[in-house]
N, C-alpha and C positions, 0 to 999 in steps of 0.2 A: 468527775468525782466518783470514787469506788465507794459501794456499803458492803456492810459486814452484813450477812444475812443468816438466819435461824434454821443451821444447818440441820439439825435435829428435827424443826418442824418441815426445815422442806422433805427432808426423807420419810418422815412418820406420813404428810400430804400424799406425797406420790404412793408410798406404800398402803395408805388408807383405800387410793382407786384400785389397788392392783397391776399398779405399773411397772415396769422396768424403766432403768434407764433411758434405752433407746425410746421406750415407747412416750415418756415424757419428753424426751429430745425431739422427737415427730410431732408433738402435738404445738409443743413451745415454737417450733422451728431455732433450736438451736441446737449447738452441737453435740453428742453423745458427751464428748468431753469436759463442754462445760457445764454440763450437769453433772461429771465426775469431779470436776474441781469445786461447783458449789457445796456439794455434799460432802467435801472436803473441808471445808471452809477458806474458801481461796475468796477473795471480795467479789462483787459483781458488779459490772455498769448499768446505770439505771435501763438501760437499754433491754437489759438481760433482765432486771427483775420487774418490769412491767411485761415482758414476754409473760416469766413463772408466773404471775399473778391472774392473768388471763389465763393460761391454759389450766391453772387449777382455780379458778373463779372466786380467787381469794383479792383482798387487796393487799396493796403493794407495803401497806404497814406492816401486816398478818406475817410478813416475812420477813424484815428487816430484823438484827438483835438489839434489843432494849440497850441503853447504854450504860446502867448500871451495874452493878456486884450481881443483882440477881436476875437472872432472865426471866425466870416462871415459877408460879408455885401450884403443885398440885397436889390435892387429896389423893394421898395414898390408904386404902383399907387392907388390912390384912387379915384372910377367910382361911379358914378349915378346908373351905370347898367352894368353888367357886360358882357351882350351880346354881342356886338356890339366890343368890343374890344377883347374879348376871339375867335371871327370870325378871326379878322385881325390879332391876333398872329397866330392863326392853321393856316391859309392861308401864313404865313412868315414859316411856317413848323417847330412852338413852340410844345413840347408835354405838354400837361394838365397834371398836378398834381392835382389829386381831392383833398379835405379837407374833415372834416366831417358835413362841411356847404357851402348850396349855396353861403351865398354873399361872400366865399373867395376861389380864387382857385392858384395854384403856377403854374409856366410854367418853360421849360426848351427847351435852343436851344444854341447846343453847351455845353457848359461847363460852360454859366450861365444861370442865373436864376432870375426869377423878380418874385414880389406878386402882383395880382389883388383884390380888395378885394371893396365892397362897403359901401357910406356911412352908409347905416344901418347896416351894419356888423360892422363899427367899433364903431357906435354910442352903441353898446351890451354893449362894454367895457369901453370903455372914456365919458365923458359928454363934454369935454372943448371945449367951443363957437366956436373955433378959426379951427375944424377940418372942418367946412364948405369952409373955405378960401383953402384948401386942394386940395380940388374936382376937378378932371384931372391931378394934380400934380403926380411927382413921389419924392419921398423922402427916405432917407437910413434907412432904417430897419436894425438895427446894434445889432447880437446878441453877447453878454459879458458875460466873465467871472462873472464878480461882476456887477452888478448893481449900487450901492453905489458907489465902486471906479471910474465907470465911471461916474456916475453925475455930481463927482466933478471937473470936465473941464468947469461945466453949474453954472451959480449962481443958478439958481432955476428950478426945471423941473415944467412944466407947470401943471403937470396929472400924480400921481405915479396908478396903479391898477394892481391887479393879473387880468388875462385873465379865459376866457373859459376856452380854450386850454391848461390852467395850466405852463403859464409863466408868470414870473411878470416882466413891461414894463414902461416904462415913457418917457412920451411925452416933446421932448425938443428943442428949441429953443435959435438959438446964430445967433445973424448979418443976422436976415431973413432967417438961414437955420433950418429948421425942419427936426427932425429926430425922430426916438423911436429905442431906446435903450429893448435890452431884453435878461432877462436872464432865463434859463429852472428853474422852480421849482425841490425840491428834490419829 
């Protein structure tokens, strides 16, 4: 039996240690490869993902993808500056998630998780007027299955764009709640 595993969270895992590939591959004792194919999203045998789970001390759940429309939801804030607030999390005893950019960084405390990220960070990706009304807001960053299928809860998304980061996301709006929707690229 193959599972479909959370290829997003095994990359964000291994990149949370500071790993590479191979160096996850060593630890796992599996192959460079198929930690290129997981992170891929290619299925895995349970073989393979109680390896991942042990070498990142996670369970075997923590990694498998959820089976429906939505994988995860997370509190996204969007800051002026990201100082000032990435203080008062560490000081609540948040761990930083770096990113591979300053204006956006993830935290973790407890068993969730929220995004910090700033307006000129999101300004990289979106243009639409409306993200300044944002700023200090927190709103659901809702990552999906499909993209498309989830739109259609929305008459219209405000902002469709592939990201940096290589997800493609859309900005969306119902009854004054803002949200972006995102789904990982292949």
């Amino acid at each position: 039996m193959l599972l479909r595993l959370d290829r997003a969270r095994l990359r964000s895992e291994r990149r949370k240690r500071g790993w590479s590939q191979d160096q996850l591959a060593a630890i796992s004792r599996l192959s460079v490869r198929t930690i290129q194919r997981l992170e891929r999203g290619d299925a895995a045998t349970p073989t393979s993902l109680a390896a991942l789970a042990l070498a990142l001390s996670l369970s075997e759940a923590a990694l498998v993808a959820p089976d429906g429309p939505v994988r995860r939801v997370t509190p996204l804030t969007i800051c002026r500056d990201l100082d000032a607030p990435r203080r008062l999390y560490i000081g609540l005893g948040f761990d930083v998630i770096e990113t591979d950019d300053s204006g956006c960084i993830g935290l973790k405390g407890g068993s969730g998780h929220l995004i910090l990220c700033t307006l000129a960070f999101m300004r990289g990706d979106y243009a639409h007027p409306g993200l300044d009304d944002l700023v200090d807001r927190t709103i659901p960053y809702i990552w999906v299955r499909s993209l498309d299928a989830a739109m259609a809860g929305y008459a219209s998304p405000l902002e469709v764009v592939e990201t940096r980061a290589s997800t493609r996301e859309a900005l969306v709006e119902r009854h004054g709640q803002w949200a972006i929707l995102a789904e990982t690229l292949p």
